[in-house]
Structure formats: C-alpha cells, structure tokens
TORSEFI-443570 format. One record per residue (C-alpha): residue number from 1; chain; x, y, z. Coordinates in pm, 1 decimal. Layout:
<r nr="NUM" kette="A" xx="X" yy="Y" zz="Z"/>
...
***
This chain:
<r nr="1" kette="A" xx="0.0" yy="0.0" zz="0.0"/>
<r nr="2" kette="A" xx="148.9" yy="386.7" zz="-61.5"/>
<r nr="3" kette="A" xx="204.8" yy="575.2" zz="250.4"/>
<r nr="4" kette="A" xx="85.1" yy="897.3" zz="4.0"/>
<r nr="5" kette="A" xx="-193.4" yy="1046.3" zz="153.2"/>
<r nr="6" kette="A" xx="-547.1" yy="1061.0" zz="-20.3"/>
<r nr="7" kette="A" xx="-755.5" yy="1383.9" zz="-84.9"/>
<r nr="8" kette="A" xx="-1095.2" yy="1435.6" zz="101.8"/>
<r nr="9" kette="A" xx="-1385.8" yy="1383.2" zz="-140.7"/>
<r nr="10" kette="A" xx="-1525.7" yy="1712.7" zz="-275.1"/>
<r nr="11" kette="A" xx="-1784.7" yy="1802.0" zz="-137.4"/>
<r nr="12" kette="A" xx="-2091.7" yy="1802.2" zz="-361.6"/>
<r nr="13" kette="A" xx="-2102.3" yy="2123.6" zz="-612.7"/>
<r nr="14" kette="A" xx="-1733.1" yy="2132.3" zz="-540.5"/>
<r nr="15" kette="A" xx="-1538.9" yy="2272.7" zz="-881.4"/>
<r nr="16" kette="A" xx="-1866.8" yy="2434.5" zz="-1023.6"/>
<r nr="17" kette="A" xx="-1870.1" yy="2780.9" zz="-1066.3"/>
<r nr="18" kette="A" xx="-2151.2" yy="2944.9" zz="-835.3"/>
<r nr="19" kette="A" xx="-2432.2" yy="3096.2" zz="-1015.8"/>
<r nr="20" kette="A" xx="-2467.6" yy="3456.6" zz="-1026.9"/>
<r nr="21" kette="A" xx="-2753.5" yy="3570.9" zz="-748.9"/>
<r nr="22" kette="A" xx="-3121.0" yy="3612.5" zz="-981.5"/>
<r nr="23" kette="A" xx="-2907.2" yy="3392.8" zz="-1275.6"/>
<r nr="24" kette="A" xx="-3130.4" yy="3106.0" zz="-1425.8"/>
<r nr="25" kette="A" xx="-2982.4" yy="2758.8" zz="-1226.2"/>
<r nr="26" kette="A" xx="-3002.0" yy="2449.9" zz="-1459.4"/>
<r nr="27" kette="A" xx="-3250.4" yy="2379.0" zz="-1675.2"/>
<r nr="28" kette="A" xx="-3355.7" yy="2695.4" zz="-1730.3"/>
<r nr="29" kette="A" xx="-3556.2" yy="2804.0" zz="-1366.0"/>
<r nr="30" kette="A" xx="-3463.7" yy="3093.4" zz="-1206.5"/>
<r nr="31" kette="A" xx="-3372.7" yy="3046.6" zz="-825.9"/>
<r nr="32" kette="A" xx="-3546.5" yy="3306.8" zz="-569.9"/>
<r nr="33" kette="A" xx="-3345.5" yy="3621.7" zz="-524.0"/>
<r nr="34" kette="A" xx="-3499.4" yy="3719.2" zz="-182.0"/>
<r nr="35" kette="A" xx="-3669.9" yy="4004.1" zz="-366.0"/>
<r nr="36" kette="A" xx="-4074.8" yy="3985.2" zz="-293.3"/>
<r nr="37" kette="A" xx="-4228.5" yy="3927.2" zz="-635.3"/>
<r nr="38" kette="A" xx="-4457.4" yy="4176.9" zz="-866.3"/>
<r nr="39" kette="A" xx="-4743.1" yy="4124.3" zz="-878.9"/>
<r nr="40" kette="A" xx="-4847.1" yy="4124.3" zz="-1242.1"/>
<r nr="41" kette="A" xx="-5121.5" yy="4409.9" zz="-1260.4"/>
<r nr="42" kette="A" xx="-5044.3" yy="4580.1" zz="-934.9"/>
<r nr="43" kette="A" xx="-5112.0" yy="4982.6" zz="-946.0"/>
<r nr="44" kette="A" xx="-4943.0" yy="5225.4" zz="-780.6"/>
<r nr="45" kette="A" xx="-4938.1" yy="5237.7" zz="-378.4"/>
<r nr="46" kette="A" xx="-5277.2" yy="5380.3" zz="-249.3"/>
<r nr="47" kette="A" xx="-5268.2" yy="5717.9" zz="-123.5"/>
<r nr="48" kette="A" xx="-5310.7" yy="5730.4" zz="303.6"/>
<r nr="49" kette="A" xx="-5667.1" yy="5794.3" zz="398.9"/>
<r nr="50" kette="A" xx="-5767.1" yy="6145.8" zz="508.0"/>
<r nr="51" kette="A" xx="-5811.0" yy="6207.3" zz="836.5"/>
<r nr="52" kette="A" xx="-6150.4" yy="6165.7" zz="942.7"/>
<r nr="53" kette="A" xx="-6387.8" yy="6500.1" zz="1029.5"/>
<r nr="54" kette="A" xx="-6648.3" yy="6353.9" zz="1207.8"/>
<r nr="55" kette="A" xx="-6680.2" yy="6194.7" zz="1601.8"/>
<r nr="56" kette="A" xx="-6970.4" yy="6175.7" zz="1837.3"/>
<r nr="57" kette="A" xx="-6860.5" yy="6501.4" zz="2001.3"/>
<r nr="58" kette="A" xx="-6792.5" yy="6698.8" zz="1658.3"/>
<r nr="59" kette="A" xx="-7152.6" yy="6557.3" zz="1527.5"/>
<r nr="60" kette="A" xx="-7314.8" yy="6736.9" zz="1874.3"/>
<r nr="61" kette="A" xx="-7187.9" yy="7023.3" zz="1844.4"/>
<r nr="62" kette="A" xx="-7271.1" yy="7084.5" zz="1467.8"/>
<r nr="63" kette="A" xx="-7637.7" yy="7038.0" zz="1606.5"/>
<r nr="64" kette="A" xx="-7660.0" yy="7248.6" zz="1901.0"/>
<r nr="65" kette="A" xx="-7447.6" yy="7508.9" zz="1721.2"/>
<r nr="66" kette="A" xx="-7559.0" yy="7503.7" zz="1366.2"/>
<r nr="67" kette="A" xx="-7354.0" yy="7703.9" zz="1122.6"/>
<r nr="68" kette="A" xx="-7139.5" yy="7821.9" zz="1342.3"/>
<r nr="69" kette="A" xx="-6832.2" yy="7550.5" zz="1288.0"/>
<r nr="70" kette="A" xx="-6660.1" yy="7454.3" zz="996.9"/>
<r nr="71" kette="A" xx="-6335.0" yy="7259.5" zz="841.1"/>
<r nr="72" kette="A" xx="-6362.2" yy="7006.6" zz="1165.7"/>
<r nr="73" kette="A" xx="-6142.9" yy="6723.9" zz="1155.0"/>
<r nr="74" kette="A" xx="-5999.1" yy="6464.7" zz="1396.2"/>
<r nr="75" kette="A" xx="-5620.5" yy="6378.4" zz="1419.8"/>
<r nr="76" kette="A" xx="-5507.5" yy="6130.6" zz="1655.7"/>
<r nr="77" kette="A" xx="-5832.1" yy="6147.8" zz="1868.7"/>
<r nr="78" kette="A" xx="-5778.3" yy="6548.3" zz="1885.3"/>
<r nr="79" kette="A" xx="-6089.6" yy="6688.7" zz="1727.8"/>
<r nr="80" kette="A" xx="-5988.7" yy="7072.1" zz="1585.6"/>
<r nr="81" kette="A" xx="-6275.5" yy="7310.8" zz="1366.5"/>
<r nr="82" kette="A" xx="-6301.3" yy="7682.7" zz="1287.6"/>
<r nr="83" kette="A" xx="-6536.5" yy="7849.8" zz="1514.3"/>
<r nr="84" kette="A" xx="-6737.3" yy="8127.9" zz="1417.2"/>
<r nr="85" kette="A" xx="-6633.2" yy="8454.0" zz="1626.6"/>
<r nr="86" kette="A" xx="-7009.1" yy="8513.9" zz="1741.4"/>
<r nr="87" kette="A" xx="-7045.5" yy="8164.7" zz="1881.1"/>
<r nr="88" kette="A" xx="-6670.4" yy="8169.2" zz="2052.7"/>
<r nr="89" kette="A" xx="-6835.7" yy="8235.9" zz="2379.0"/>
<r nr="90" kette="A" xx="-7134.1" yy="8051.8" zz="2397.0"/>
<r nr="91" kette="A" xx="-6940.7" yy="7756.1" zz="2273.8"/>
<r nr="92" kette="A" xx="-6671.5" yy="7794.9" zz="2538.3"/>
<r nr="93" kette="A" xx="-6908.3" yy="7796.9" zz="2812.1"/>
<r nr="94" kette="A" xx="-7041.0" yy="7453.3" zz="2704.1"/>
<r nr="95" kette="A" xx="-6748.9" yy="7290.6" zz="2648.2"/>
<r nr="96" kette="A" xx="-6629.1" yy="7390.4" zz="3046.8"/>
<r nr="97" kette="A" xx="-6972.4" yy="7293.2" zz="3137.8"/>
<r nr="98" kette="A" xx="-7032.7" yy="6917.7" zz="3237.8"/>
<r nr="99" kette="A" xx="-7233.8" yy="6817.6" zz="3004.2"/>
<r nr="100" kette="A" xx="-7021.3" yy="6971.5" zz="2729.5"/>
<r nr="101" kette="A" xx="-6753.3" yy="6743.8" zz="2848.9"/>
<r nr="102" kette="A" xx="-6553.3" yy="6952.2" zz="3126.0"/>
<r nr="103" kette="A" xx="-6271.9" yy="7125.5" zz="2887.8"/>
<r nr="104" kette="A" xx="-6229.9" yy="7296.9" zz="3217.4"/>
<r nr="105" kette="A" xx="-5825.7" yy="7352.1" zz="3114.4"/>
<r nr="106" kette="A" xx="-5712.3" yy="7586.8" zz="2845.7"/>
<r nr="107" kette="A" xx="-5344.9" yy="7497.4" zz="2797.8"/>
<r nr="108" kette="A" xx="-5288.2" yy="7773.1" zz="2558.6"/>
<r nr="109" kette="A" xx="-5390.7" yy="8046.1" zz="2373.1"/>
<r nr="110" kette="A" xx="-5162.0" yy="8149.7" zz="1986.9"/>
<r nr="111" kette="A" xx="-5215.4" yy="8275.1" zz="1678.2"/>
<r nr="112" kette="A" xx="-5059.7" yy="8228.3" zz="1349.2"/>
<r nr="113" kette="A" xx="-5026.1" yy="8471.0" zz="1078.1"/>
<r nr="114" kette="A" xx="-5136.6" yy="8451.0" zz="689.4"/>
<r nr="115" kette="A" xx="-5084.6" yy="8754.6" zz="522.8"/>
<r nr="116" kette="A" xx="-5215.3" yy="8653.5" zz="176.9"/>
<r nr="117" kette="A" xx="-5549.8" yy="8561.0" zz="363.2"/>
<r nr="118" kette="A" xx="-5831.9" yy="8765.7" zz="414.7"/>
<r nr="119" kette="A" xx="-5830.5" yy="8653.5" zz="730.8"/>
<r nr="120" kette="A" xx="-5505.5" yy="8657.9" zz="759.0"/>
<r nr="121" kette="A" xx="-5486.4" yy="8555.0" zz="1158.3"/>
<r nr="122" kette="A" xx="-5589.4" yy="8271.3" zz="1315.8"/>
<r nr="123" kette="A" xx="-5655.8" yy="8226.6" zz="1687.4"/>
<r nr="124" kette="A" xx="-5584.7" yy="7889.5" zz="1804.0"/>
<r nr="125" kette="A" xx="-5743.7" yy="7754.4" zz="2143.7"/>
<r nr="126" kette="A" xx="-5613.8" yy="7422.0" zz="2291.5"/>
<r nr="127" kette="A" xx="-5836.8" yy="7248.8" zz="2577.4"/>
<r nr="128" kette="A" xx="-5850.6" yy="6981.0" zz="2814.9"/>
<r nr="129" kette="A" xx="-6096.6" yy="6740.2" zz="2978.0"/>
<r nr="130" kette="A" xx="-5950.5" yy="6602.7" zz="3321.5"/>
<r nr="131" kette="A" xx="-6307.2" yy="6420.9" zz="3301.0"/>
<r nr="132" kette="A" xx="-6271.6" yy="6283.8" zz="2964.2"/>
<r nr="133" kette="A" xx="-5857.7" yy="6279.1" zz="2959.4"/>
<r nr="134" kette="A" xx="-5905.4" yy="6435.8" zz="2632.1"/>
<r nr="135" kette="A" xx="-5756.0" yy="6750.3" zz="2409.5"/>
<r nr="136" kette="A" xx="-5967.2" yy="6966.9" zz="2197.0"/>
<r nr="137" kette="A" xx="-5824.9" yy="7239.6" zz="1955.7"/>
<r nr="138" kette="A" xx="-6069.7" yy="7549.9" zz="1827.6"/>
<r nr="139" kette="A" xx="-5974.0" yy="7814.3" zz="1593.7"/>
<r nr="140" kette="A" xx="-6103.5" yy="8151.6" zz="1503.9"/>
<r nr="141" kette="A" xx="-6064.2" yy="8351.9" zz="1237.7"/>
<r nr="142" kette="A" xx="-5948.3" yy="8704.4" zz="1206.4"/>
<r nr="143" kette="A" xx="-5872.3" yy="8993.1" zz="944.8"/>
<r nr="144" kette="A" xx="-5672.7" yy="9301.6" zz="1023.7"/>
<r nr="145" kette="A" xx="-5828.8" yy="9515.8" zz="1251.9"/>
<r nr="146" kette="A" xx="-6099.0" yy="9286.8" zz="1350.3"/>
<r nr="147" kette="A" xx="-6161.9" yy="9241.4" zz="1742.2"/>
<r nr="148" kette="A" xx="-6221.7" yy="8899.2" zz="1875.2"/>
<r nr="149" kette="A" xx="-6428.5" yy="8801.8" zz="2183.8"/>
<r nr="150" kette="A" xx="-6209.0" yy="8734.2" zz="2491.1"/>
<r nr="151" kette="A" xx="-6247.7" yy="8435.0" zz="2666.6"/>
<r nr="152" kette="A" xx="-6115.0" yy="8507.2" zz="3016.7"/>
<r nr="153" kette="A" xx="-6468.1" yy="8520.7" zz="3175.7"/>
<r nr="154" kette="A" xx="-6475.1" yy="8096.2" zz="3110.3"/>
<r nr="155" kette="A" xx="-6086.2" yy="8072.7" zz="3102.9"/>
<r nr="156" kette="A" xx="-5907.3" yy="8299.2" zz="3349.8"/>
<r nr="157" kette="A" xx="-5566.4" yy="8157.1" zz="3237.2"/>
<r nr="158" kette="A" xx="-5650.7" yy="8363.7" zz="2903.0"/>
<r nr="159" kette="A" xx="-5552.9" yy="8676.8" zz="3049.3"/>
<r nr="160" kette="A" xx="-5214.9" yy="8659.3" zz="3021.0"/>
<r nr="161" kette="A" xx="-5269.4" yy="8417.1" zz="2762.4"/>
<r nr="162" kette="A" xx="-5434.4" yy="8696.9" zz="2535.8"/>
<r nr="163" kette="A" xx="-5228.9" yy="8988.1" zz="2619.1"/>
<r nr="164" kette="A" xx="-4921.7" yy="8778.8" zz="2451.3"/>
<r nr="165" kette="A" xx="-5104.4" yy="8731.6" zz="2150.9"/>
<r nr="166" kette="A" xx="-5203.6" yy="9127.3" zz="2145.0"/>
<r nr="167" kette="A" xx="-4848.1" yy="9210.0" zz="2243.4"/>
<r nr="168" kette="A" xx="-4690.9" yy="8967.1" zz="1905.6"/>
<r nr="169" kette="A" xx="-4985.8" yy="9001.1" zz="1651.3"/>
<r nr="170" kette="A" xx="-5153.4" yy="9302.2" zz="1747.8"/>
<r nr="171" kette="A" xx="-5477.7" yy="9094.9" zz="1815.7"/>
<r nr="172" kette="A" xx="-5726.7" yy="9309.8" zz="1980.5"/>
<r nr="173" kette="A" xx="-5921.0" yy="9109.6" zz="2234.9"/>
<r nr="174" kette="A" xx="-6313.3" yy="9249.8" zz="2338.5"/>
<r nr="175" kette="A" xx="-6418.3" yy="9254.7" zz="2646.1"/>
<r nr="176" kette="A" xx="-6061.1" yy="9173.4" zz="2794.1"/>
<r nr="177" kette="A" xx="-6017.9" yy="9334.7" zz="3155.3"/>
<r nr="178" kette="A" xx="-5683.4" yy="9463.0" zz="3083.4"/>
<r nr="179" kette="A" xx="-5519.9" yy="9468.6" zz="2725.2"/>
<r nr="180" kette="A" xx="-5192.8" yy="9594.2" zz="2707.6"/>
<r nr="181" kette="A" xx="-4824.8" yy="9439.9" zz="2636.9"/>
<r nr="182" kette="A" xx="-4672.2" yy="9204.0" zz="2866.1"/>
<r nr="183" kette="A" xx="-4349.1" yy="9111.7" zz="2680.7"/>
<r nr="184" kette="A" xx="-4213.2" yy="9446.5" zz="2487.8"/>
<r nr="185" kette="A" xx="-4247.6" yy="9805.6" zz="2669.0"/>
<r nr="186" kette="A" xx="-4524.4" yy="9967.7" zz="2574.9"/>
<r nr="187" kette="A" xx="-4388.1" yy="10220.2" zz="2351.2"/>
<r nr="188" kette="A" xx="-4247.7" yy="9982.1" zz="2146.9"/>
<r nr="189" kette="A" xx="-4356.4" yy="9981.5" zz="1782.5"/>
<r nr="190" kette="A" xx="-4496.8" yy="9696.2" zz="1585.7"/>
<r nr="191" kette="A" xx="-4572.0" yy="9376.2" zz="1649.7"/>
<r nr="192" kette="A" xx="-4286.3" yy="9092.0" zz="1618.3"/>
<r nr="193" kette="A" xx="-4507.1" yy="8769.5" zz="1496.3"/>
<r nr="194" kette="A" xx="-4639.8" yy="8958.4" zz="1224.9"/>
<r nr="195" kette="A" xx="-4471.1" yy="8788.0" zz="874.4"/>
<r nr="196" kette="A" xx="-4448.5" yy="9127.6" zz="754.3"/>
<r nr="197" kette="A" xx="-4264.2" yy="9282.3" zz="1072.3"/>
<r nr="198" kette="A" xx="-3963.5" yy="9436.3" zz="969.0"/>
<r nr="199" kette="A" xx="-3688.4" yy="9404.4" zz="1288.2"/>
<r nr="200" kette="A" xx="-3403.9" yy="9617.0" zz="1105.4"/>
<r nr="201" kette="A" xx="-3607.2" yy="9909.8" zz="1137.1"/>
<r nr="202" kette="A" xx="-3761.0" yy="9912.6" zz="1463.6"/>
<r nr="203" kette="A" xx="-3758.7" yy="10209.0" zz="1706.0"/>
<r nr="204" kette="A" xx="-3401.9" yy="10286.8" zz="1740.9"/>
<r nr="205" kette="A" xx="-3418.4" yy="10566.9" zz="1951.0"/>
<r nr="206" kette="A" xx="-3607.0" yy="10342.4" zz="2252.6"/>
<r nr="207" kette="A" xx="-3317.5" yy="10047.4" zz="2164.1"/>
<r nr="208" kette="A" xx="-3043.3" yy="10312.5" zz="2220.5"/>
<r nr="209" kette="A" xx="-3176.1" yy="10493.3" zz="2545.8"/>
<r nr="210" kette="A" xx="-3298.3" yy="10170.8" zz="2719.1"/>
<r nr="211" kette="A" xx="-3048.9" yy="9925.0" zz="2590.2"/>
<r nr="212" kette="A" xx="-2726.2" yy="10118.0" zz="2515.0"/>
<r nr="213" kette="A" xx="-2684.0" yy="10016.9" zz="2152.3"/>
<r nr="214" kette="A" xx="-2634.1" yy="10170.5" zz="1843.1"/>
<r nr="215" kette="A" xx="-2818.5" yy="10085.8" zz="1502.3"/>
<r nr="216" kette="A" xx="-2553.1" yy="9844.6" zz="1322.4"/>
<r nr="217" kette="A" xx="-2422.6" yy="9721.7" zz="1658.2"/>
***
C-alpha cells in the first residue's frame, strides 16, 4: 500500500462555478433572489386615507351650534374646527360645562399669521378634559383690525394668555379686563409675529436709550 496520503472527497457542487444571485440555475428556472415578487397588474401604492372630520362630540356640536363651525377634523383622537367669532363664547361655556364634556383647562392660547389671507390671523385655542382625559383644539378667524371676543370670563388663564397674543400680533381682544403688552415696553412699535414685521427698522431711539446700543451694533 502507498504511505501517500489521499484527498478528502469534494464536497458536492465542489469545482462548479456558483451561479450569479437572480441567474437562471439548470434547466432553465430561475432560483429566488430574496426580492418579494410583482405582482403582475399591481397599481401604484394607495394614497393614506384622510383624516376623518367627524366623532360623536364633533356631530353634537354641529347640532346644538348650527352654522357656526366649519373645516372640523380629527387627528389622533384630537378633534380641531373653525369656530365662528359670534359663537366663541357661547361655545366655550359649554365645552367647560359638564355636560359639554368639562374642557375645564385651556393649555394655551396662539395665533398664526397669513398675510395673503383675508383673514389673515388665526386664533388657536387648545383644551382639556380632566373628566374625559381628552384635548380639543378650536380656531377663530381674524382679518386686520378685527376684534375677537375674549375668553377670560370661562378661562381665566386667558388673560395673560391673550395679552401675549395682542403684544406679538396686534390681536385686539373684546371685552378683555386689561389689554396691554406684557413682553415688549409699551412704547415699542410693531408687532414681532407679524410675517411682515420688519426688525431692522424698529424704534431705534427706545433700543439706544434703554439698551445702550447703536443701530448696526
């Protein structure tokens, strides 16, 4: 017998050359790439679904309020509509109310500015229910110039709430007990939310007595 050793067998494949990944393997069939297959006559993805603007709340309101909401729509259990100015109050007080669901809490009180609009500012009131554990968004609409209803007479926390808005927008709350700045000093001019507020040429003369610096500083 030869003392020369003798090679393993080859393993089974051994001395083929691999086929190329989506290549067709023999006789002719294609192995799987991993890729998930088409699916012949499949259209294009469908488009996500719109956020619903209806909910048993939204739905009451409409009727004991009728007219006075619009654009309502619920996003992530958060109902939010456009409140007509005239109804601001008498809505308010029935959402606080008990059987309006106890929005006892308003969290905040903003605005945002649209120049191009008519209406170019929007009031935006956020509420909670510590009864229902639930948030509840109302806008209101307002062009330049036009007053809106205060609400500190159902939400006390709108006072200061509402002179910030006044002091940034130049929102002019009715009926407020005491409207005046609470950020800027009140000779300051203009109002620094406003899109079209211009801050290079703001009242120089109050910047340089009261804070010491010069225009270009």
């Amino acid at each position: 017998m030869s003392d020369e050793p003798k090679a393993p067998p080859e393993a089974p494949g051994a001395g083929e050359t691999p086929a190329k990944p989506g290549a067709p393997a023999e006789g002719g069939q294609s192995k799987p790439s991993g890729a998930p297959p088409h699916t012949a006559g499949a259209g294009p993805p469908k488009p996500a679904a719109s956020p619903p603007r209806s909910s048993p709340l939204v739905d009451e309101l409409h009727k004991r309020f009728p007219g006075a909401l619009s654009d309502a729509l619920i996003f992530r259990n958060q109902p939010s509509m456009t409140v007509a100015k005239e109804s601001l109050i008498a809505l308010s007080e029935h959402l606080k109310s008990q059987e309006g669901g106890g929005y006892t809490l308003l969290t905040d009180e903003t605005a945002v500015d649209y120049p191009k609009r008519p209406k170019r500012f929007e009031i935006i009131y956020q509420l909670y229910s510590f009864k229902l554990n639930h948030r509840l968004r109302l806008k209101v609409l307002a062009a330049e110039g036009e007053r809106i209803p205060s609400v500190v007479r159902v939400w006390p926390t709108a006072n200061w709430l509402e002179r910030e808005v006044y002091d940034m927008f130049g929102i002019e709350y009715e009926g407020h007990p005491d409207l005046k700045r609470i950020l800027l000093p009140d000779e300051w001019t203009g109002h620094p939310l406003r899109k079209d507020y211009d801050i290079l040429k703001q009242d120089d003369a109050w910047v340089q007595a009261n804070l010491h610096i010069k225009s270009g500083q």
